[in-house]
C-alpha positions in Angstrom: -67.1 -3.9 106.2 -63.8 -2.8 106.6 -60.3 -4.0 105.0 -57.0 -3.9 106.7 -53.9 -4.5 105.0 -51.2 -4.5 107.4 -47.2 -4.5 106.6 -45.2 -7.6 107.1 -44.0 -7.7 110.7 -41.9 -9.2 112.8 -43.1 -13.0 114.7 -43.4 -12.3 118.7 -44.5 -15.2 120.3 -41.4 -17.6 119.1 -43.4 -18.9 115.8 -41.5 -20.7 113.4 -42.4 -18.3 110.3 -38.6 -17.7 109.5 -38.9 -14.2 111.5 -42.0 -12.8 109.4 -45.4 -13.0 109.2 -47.9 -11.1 106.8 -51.3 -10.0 108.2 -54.4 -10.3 106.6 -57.2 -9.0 108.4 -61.0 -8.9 107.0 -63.0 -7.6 109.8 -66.8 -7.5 109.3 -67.4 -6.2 112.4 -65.4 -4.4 114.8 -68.7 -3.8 117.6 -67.6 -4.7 120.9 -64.3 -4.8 119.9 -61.1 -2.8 120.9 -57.7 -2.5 119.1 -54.5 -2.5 121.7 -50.8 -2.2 120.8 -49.0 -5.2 121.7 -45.3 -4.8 123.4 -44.6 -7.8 124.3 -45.5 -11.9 124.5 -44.5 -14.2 127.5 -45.4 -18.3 127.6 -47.0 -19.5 130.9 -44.3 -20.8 132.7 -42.6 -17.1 133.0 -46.3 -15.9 134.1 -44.7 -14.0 137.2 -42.0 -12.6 135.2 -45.2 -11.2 132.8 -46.8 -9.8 135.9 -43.9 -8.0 137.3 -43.2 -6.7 133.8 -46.6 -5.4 133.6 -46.4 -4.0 137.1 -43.9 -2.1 136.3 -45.4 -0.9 133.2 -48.5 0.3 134.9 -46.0 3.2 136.8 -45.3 4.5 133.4 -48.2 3.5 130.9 -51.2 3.2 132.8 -53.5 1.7 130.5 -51.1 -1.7 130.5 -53.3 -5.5 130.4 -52.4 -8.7 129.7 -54.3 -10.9 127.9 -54.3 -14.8 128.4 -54.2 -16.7 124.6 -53.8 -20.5 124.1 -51.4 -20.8 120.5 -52.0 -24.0 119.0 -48.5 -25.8 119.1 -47.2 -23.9 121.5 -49.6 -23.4 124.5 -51.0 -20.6 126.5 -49.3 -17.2 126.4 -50.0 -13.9 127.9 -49.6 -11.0 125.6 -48.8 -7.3 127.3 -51.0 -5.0 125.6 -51.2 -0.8 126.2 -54.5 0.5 125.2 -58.4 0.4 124.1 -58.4 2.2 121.0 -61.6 2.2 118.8 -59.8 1.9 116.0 -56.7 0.7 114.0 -55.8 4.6 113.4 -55.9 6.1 116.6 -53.8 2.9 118.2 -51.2 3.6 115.1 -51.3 7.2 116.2 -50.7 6.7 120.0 -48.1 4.5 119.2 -46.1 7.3 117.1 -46.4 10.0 119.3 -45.5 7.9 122.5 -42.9 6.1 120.1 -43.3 2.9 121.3 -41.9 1.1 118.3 -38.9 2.2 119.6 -38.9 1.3 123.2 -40.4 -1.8 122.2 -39.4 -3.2 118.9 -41.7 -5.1 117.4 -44.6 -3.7 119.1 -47.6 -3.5 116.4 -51.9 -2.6 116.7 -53.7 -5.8 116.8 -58.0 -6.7 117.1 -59.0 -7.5 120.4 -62.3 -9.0 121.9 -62.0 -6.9 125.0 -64.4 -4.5 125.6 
């Protein structure tokens, strides 16, 4: 099993946790699973404005996807994610060396069920 303890960050998807949210993740299992970078967060009703965003993306990063997620409270939102890493490591690392913390603040490595 392993343990992830990940730094507080900053809240994306316009949550209400006063601009911070702390991560606990306990993953039993990570088979089947992928870890992506996440650059950015948009709410359904500015769908095309996610899909030209990602569009353009694609000419630069090709590994760009969104991914559709209902957020209790606050409906469905597609997330742009870059990336299938097989672990939390190697997305932290491709995420230095293409620094994209900095073109995209508040970017961070997050679980995903793709696969």
């Amino acid at each position: 099993m392993a343990v992830f303890f990940l730094p507080t960050i900053q809240a994306l998807e316009g949550t209400n946790l006063n601009g911070q949210t702390e991560i606990l993740s306990v993953i039993a299992s990570s088979v089947g699973k992928n870890y992506s970078i996440q650059i950015s967060a948009y709410p359904e009703t500015k769908i095309n404005e996610a899909t030209e965003f990602v569009s353009e993306l694609r000419k630069r990063l090709p590994d760009v996807h969104m991914e559709k997620v209902y957020i209790q409270g606050q409906g469905v939102w597609n997330r742009i994610l870059v990336g299938h890493f097989a672990t939390f490591e190697e997305a932290s690392l491709y995420m230095k060396e293409k620094k994209l913390f900095d073109v995209f603040p508040g970017s961070f490595v997050k679980l995903t069920s793709e696969g």
